[in-house]
mmCIF file of the N, C-alpha and C atoms, coordinates in Angstrom:
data_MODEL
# 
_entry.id   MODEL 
# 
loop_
_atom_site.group_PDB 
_atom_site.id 
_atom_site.type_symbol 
_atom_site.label_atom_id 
_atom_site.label_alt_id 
_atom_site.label_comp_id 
_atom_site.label_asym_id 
_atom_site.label_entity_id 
_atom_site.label_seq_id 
_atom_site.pdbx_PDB_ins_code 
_atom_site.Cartn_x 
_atom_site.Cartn_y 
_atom_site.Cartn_z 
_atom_site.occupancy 
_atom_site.B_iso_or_equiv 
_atom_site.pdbx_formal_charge 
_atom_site.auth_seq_id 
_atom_site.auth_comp_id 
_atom_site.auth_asym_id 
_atom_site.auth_atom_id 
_atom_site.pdbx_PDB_model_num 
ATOM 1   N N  . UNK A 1 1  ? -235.439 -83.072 77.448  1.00 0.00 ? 1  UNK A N  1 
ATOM 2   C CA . UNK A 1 1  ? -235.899 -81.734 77.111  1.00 0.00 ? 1  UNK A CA 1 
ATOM 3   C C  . UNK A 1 1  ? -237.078 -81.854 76.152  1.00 0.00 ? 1  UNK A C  1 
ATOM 4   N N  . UNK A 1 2  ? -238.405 -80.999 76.616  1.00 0.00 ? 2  UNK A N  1 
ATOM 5   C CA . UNK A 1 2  ? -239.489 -80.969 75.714  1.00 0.00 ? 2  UNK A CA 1 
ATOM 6   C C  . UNK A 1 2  ? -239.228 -80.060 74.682  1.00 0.00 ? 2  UNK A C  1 
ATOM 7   N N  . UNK A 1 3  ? -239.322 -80.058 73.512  1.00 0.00 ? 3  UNK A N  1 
ATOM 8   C CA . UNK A 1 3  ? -240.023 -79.281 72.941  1.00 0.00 ? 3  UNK A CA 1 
ATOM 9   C C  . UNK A 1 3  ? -241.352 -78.438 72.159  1.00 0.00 ? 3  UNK A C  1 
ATOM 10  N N  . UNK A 1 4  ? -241.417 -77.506 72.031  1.00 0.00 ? 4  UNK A N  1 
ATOM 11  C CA . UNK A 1 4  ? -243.039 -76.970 71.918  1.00 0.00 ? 4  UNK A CA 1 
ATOM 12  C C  . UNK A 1 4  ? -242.656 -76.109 70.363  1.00 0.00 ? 4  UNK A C  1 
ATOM 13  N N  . UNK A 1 5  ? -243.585 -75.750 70.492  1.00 0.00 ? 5  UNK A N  1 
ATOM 14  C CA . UNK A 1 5  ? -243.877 -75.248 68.944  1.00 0.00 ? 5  UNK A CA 1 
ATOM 15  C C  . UNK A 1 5  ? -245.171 -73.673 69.311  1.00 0.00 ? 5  UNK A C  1 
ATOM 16  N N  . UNK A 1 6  ? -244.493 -72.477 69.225  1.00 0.00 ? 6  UNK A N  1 
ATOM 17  C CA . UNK A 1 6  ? -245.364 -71.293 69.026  1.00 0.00 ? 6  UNK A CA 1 
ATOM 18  C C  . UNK A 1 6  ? -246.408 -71.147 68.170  1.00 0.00 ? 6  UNK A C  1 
ATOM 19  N N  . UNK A 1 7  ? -247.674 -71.199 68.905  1.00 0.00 ? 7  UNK A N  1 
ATOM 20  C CA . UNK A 1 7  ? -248.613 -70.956 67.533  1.00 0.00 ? 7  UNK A CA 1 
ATOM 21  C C  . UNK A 1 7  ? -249.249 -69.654 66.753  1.00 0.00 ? 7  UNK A C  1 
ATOM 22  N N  . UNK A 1 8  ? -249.321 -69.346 66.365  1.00 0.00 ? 8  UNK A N  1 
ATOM 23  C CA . UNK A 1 8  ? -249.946 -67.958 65.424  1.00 0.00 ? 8  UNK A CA 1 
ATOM 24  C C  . UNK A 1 8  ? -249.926 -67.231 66.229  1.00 0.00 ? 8  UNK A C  1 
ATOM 25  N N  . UNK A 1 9  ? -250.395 -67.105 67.521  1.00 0.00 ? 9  UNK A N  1 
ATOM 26  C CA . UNK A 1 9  ? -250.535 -66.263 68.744  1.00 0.00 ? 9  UNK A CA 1 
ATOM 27  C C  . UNK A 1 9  ? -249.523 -66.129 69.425  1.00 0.00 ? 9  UNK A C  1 
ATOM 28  N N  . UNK A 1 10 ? -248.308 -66.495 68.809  1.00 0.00 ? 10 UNK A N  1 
ATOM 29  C CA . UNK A 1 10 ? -247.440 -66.670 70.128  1.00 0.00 ? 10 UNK A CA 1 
ATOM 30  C C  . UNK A 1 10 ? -248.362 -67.943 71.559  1.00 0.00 ? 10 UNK A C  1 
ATOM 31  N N  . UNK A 1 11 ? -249.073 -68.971 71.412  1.00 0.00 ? 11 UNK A N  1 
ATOM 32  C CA . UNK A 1 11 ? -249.334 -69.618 72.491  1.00 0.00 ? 11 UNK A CA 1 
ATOM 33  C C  . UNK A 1 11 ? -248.356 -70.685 72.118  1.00 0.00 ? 11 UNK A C  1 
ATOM 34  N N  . UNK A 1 12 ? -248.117 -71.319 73.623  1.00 0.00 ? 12 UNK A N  1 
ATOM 35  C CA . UNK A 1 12 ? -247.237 -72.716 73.763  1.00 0.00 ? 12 UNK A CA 1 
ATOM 36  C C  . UNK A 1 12 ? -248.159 -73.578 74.618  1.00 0.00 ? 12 UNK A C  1 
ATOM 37  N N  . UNK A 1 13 ? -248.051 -74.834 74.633  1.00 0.00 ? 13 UNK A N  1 
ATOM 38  C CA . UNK A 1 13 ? -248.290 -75.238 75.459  1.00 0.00 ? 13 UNK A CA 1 
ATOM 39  C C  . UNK A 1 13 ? -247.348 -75.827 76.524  1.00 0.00 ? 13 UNK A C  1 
ATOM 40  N N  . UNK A 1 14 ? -247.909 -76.539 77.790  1.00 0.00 ? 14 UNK A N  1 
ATOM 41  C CA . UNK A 1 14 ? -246.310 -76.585 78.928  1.00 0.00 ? 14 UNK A CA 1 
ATOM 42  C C  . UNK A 1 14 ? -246.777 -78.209 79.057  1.00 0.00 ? 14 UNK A C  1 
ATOM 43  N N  . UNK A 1 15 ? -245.470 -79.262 78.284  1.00 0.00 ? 15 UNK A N  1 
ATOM 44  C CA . UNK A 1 15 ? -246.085 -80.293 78.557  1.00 0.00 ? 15 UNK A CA 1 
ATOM 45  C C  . UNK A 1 15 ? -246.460 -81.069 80.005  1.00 0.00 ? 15 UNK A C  1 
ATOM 46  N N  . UNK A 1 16 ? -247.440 -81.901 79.669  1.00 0.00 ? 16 UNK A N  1 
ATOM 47  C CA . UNK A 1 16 ? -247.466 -82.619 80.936  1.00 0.00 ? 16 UNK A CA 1 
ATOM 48  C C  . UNK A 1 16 ? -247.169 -82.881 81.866  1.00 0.00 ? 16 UNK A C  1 
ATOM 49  N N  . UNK A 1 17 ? -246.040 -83.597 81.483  1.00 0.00 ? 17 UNK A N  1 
ATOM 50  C CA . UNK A 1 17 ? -244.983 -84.037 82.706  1.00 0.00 ? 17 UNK A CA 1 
ATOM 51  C C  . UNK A 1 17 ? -244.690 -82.620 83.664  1.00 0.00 ? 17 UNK A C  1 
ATOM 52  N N  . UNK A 1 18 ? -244.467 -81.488 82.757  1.00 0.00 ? 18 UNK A N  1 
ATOM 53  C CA . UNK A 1 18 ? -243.808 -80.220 83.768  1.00 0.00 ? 18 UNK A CA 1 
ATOM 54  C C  . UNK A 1 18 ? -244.932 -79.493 84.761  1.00 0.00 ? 18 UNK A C  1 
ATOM 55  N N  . UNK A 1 19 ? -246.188 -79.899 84.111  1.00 0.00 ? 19 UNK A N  1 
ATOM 56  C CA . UNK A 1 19 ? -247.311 -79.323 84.184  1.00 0.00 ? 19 UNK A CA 1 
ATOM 57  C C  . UNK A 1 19 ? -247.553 -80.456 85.674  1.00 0.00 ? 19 UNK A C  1 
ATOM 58  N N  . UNK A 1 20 ? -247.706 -81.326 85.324  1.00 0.00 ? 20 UNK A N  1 
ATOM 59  C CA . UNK A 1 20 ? -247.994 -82.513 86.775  1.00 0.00 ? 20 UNK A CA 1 
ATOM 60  C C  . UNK A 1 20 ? -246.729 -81.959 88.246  1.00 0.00 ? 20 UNK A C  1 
ATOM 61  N N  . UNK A 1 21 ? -245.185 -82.158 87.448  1.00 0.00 ? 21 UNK A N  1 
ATOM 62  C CA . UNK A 1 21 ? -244.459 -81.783 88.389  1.00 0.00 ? 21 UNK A CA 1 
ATOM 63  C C  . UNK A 1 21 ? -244.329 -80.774 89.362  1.00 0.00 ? 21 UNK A C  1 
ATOM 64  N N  . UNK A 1 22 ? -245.095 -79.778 88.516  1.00 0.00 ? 22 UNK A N  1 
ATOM 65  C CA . UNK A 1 22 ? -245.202 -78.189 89.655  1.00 0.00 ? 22 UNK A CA 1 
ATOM 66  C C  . UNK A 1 22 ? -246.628 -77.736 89.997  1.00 0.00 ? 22 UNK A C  1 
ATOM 67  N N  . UNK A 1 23 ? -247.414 -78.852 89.505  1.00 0.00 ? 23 UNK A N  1 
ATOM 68  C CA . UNK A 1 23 ? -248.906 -78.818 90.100  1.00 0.00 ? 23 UNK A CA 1 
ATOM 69  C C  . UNK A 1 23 ? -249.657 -77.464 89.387  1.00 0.00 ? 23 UNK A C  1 
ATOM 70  N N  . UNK A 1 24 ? -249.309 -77.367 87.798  1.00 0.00 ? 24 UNK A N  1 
ATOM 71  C CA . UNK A 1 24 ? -249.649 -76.158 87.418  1.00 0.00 ? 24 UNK A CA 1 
ATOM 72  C C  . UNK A 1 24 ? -251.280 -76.338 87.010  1.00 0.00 ? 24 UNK A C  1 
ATOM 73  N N  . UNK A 1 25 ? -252.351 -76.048 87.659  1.00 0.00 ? 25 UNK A N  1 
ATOM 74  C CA . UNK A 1 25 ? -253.994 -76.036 86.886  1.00 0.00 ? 25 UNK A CA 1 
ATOM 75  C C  . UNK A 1 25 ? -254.387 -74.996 86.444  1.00 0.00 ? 25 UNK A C  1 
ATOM 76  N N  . UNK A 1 26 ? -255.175 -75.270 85.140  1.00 0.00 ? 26 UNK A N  1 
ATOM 77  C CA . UNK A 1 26 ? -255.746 -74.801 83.993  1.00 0.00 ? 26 UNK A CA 1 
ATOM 78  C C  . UNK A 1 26 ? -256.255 -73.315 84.363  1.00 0.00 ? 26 UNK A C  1 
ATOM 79  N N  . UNK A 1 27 ? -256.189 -72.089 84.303  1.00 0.00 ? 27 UNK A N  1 
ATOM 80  C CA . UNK A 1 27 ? -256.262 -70.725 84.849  1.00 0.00 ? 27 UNK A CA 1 
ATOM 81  C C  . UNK A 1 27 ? -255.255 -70.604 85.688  1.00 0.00 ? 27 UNK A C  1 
ATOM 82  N N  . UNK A 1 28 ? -254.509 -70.708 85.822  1.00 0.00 ? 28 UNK A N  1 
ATOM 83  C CA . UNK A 1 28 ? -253.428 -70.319 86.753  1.00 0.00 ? 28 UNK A CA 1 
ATOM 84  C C  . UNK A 1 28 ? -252.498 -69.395 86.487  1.00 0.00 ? 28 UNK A C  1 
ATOM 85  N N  . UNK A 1 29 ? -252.121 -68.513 87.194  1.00 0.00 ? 29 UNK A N  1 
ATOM 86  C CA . UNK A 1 29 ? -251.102 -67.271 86.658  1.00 0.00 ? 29 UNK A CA 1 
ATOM 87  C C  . UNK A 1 29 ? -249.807 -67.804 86.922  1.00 0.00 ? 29 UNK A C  1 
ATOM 88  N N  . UNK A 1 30 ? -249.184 -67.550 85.383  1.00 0.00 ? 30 UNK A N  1 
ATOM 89  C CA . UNK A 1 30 ? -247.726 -67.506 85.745  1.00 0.00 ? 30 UNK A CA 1 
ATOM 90  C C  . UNK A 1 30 ? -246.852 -66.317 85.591  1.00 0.00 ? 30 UNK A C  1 
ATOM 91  N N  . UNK A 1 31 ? -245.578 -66.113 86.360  1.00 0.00 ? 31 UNK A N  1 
ATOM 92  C CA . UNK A 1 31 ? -244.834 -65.078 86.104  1.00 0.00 ? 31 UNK A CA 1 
ATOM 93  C C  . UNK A 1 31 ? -244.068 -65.442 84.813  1.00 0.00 ? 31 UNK A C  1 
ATOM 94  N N  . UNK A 1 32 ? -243.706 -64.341 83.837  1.00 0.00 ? 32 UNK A N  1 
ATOM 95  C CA . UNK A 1 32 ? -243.209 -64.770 82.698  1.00 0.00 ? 32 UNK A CA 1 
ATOM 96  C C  . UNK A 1 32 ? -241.469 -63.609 82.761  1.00 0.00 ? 32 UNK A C  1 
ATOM 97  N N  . UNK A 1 33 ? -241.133 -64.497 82.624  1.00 0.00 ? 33 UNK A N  1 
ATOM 98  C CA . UNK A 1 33 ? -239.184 -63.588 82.877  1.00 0.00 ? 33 UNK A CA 1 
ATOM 99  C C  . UNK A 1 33 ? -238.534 -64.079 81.735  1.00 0.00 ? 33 UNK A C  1 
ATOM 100 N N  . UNK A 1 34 ? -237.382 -62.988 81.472  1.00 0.00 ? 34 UNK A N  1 
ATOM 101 C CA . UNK A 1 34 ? -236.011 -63.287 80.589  1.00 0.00 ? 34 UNK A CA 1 
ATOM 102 C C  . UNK A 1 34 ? -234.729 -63.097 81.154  1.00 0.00 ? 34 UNK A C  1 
ATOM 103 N N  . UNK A 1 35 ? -234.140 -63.998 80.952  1.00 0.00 ? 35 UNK A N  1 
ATOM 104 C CA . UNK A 1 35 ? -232.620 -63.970 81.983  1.00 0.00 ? 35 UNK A CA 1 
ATOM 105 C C  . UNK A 1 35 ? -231.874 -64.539 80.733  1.00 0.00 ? 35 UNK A C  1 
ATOM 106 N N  . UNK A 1 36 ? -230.728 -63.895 80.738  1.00 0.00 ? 36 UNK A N  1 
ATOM 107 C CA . UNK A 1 36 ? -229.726 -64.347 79.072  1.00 0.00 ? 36 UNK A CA 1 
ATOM 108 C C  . UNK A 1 36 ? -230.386 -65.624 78.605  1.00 0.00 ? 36 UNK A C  1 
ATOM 109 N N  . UNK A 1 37 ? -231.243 -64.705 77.767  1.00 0.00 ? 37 UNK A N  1 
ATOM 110 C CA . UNK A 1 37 ? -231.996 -64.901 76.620  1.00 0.00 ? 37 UNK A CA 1 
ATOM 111 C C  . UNK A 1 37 ? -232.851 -66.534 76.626  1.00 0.00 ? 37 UNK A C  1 
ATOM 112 N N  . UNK A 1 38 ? -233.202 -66.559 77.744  1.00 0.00 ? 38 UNK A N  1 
ATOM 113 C CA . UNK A 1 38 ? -233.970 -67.837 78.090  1.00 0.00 ? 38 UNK A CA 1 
ATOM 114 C C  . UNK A 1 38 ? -235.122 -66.938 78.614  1.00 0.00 ? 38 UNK A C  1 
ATOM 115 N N  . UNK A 1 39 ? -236.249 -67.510 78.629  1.00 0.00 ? 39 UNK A N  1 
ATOM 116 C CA . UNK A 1 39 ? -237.914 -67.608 78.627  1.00 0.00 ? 39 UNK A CA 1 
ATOM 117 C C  . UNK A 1 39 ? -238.342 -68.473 79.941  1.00 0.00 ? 39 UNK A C  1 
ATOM 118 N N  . UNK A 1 40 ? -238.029 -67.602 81.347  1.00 0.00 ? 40 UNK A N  1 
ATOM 119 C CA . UNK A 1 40 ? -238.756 -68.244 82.538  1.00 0.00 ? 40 UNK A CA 1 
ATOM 120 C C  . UNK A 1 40 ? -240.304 -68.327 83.149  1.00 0.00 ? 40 UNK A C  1 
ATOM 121 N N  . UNK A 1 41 ? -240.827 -69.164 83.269  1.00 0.00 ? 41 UNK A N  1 
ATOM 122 C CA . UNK A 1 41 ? -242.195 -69.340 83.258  1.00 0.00 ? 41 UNK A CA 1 
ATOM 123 C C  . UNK A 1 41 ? -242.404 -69.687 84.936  1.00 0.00 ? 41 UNK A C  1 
ATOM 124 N N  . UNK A 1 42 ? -242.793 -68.904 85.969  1.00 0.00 ? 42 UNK A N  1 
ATOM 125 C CA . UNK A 1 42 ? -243.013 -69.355 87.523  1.00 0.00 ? 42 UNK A CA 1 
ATOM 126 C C  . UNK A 1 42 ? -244.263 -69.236 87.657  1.00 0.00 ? 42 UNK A C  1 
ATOM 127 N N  . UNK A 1 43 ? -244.563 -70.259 88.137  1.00 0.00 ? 43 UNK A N  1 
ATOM 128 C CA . UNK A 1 43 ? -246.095 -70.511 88.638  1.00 0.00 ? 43 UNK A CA 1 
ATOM 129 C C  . UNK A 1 43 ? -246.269 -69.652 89.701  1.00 0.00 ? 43 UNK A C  1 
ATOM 130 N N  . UNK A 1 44 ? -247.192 -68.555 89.976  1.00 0.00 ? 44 UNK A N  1 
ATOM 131 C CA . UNK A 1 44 ? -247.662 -68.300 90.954  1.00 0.00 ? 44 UNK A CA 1 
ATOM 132 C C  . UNK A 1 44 ? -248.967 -68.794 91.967  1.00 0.00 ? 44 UNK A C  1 
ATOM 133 N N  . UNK A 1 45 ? -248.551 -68.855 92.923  1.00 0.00 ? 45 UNK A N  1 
ATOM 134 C CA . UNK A 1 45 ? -249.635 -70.077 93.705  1.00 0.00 ? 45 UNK A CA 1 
ATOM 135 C C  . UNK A 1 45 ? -251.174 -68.861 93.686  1.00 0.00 ? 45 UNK A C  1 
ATOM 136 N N  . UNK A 1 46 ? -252.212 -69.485 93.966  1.00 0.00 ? 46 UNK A N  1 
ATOM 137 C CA . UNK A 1 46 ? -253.232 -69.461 94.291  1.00 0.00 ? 46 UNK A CA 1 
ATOM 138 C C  . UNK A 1 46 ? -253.514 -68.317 95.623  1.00 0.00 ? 46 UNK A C  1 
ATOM 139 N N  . UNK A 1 47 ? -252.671 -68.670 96.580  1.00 0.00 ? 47 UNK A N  1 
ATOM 140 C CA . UNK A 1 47 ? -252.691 -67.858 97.755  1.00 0.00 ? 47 UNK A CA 1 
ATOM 141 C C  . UNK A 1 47 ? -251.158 -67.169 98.145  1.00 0.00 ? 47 UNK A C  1 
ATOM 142 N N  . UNK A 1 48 ? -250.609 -66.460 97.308  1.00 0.00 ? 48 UNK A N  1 
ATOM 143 C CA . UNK A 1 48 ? -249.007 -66.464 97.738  1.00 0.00 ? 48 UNK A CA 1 
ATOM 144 C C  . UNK A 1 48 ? -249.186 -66.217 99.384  1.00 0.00 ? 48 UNK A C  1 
ATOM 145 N N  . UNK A 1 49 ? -250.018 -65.299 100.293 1.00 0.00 ? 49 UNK A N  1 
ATOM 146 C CA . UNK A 1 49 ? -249.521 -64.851 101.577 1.00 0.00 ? 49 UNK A CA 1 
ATOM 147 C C  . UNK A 1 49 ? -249.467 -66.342 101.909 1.00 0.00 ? 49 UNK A C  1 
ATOM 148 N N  . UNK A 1 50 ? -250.453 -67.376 102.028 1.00 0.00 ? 50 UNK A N  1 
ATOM 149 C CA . UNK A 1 50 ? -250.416 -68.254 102.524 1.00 0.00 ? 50 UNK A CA 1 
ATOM 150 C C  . UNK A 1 50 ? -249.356 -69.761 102.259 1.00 0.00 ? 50 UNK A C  1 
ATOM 151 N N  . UNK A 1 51 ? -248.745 -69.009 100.845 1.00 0.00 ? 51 UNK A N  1 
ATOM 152 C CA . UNK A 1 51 ? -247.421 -70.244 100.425 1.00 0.00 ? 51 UNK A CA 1 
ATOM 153 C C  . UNK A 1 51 ? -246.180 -69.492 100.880 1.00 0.00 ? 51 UNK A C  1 
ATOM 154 N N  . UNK A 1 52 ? -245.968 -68.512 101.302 1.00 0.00 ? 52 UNK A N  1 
ATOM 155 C CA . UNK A 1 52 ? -244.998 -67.844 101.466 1.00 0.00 ? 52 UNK A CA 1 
ATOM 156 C C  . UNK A 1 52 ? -245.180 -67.950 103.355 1.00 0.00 ? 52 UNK A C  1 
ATOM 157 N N  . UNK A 1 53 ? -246.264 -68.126 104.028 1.00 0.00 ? 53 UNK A N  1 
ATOM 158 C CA . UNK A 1 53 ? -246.120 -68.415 105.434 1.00 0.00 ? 53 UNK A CA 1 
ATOM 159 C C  . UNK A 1 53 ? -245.542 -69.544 105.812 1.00 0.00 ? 53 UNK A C  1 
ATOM 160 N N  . UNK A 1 54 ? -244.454 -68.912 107.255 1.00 0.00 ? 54 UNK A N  1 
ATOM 161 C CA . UNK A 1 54 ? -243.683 -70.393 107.516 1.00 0.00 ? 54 UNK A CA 1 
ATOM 162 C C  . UNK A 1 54 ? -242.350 -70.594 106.650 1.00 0.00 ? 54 UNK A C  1 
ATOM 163 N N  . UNK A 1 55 ? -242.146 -69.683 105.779 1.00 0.00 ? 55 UNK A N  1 
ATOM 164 C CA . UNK A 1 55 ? -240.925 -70.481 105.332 1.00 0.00 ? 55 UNK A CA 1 
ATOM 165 C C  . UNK A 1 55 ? -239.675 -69.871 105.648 1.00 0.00 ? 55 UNK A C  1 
ATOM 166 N N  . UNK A 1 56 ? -240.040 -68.998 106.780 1.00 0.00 ? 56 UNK A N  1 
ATOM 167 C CA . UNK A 1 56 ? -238.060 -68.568 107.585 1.00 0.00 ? 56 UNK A CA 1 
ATOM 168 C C  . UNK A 1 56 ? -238.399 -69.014 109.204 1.00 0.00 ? 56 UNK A C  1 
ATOM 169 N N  . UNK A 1 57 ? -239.052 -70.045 109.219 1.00 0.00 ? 57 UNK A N  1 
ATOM 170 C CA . UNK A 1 57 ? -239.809 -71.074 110.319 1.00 0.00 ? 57 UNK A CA 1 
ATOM 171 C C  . UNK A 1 57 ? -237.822 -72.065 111.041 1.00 0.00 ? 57 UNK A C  1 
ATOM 172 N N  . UNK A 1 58 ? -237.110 -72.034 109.970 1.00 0.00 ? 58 UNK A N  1 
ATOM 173 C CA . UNK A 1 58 ? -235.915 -72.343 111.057 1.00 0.00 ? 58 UNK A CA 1 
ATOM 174 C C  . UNK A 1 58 ? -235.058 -71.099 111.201 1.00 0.00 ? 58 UNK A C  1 
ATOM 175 N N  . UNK A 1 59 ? -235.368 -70.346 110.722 1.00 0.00 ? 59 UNK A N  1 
ATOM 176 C CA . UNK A 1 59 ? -234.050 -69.155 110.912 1.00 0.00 ? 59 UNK A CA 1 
ATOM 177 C C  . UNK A 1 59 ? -234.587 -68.342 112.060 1.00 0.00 ? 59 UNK A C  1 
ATOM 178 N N  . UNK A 1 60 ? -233.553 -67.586 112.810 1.00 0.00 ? 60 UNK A N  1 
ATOM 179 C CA . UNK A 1 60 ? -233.385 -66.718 113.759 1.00 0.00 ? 60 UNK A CA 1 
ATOM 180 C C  . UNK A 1 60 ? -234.614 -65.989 113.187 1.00 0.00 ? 60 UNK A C  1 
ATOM 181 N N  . UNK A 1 61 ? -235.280 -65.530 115.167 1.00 0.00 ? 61 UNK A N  1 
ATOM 182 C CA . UNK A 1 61 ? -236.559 -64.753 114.809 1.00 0.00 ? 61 UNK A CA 1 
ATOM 183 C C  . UNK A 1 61 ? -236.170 -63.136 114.655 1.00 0.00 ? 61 UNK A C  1 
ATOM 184 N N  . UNK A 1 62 ? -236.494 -62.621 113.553 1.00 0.00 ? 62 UNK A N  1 
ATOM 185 C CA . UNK A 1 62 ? -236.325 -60.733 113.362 1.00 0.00 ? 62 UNK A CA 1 
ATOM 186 C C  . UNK A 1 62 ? -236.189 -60.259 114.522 1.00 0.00 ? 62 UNK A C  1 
ATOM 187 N N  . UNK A 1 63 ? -237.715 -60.055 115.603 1.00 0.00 ? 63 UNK A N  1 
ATOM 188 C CA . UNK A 1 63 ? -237.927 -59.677 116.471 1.00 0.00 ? 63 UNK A CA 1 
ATOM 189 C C  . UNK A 1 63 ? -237.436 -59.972 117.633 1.00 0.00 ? 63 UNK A C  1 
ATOM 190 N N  . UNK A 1 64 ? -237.358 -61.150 117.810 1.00 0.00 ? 64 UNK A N  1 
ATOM 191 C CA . UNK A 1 64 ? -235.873 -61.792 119.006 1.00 0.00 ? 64 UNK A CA 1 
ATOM 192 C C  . UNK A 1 64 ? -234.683 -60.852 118.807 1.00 0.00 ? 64 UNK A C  1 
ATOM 193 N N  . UNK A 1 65 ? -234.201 -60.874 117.655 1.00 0.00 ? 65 UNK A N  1 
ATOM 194 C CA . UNK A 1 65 ? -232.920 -60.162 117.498 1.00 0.00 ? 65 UNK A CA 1 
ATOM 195 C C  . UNK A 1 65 ? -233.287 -58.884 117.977 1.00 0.00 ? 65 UNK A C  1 
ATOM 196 N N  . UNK A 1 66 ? -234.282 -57.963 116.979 1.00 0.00 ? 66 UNK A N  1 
ATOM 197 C CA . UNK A 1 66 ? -234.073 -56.878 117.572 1.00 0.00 ? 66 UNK A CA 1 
ATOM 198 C C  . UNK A 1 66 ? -234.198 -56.587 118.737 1.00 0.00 ? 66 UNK A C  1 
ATOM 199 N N  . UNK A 1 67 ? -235.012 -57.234 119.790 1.00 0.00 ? 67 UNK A N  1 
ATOM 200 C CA . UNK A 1 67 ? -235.218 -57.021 121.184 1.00 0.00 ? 67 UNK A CA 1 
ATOM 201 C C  . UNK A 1 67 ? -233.904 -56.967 121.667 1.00 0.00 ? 67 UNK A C  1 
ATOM 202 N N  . UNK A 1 68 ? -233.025 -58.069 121.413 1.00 0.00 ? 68 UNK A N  1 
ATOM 203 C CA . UNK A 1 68 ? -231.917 -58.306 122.023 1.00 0.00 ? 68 UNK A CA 1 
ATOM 204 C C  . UNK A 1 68 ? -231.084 -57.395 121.867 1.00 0.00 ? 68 UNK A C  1 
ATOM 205 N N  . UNK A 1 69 ? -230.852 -56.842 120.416 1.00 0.00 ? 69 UNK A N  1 
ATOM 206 C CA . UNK A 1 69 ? -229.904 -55.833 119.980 1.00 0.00 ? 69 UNK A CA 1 
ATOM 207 C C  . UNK A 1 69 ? -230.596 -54.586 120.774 1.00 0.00 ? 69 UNK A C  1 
ATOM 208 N N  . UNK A 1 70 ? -232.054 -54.329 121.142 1.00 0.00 ? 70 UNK A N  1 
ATOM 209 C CA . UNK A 1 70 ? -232.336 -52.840 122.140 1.00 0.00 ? 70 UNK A CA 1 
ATOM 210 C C  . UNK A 1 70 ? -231.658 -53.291 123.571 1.00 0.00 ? 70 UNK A C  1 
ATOM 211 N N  . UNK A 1 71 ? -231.863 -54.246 123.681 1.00 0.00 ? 71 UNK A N  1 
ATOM 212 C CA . UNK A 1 71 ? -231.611 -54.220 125.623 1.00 0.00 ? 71 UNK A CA 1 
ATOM 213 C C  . UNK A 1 71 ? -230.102 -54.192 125.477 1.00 0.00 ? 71 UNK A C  1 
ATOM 214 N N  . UNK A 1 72 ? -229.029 -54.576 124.641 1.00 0.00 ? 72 UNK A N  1 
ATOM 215 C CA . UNK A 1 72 ? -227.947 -54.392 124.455 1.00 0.00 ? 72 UNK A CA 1 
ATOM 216 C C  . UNK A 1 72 ? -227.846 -52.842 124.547 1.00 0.00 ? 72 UNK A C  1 
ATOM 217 N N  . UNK A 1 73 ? -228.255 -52.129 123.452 1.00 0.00 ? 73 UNK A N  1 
ATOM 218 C CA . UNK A 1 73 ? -228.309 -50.834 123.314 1.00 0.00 ? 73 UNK A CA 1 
ATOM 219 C C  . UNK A 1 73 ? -228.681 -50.181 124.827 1.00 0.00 ? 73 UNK A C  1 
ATOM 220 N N  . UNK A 1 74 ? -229.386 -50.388 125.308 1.00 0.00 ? 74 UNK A N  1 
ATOM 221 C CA . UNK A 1 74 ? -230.222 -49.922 127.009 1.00 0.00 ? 74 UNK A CA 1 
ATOM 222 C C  . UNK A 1 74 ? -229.136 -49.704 127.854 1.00 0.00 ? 74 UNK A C  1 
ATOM 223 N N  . UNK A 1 75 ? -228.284 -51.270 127.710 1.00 0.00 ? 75 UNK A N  1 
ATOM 224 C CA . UNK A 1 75 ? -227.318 -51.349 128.516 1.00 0.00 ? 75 UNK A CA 1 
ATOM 225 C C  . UNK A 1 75 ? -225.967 -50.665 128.760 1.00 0.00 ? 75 UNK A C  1 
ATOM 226 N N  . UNK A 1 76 ? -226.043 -49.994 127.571 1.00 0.00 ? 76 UNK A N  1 
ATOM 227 C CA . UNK A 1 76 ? -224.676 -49.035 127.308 1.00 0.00 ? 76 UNK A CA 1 
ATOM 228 C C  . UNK A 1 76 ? -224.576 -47.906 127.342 1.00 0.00 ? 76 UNK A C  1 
ATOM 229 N N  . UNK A 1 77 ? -226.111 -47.173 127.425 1.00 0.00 ? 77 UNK A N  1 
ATOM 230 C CA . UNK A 1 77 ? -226.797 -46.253 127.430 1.00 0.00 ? 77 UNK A CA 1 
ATOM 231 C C  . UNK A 1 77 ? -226.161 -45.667 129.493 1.00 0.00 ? 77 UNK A C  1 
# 
């Protein structure tokens, strides 16, 4: 566990190591949260539409389903 030290401003810095591990660079926005009484810091990427594409890439497709669930519906009709 690092520890940091608040300066006059309330600034911290995020050491290294955490900073290398989540690929955080210098201007970068982070989300800042409180969850029982801890101080969460999430990097937000650069391009979210484009980090957020692809990632329900193994799960059942929305639109498959719903098609399936109308022609079901059609059929009972």
């Amino acid at each position: 566990m690092s520890v940091v030290r608040a300066s006059s401003k309330y600034q911290v810095a995020i050491p290294k190591a955490i900073r290398s591990k989540l690929h955080i660079r210098p201007g970068q926005k982070l989300a800042i949260s409180e969850a029982d009484g801890m101080i969460i810091l999430t990097p937000i990427p650069a391009d979210p539409i484009e980090f957020l594409c692809g990632i329900f890439k193994d799960k059942p497709s929305m639109t498959e389903e719903l098609l399936k669930e109308r022609k079901r519906d059609l059929e009972h009709e």
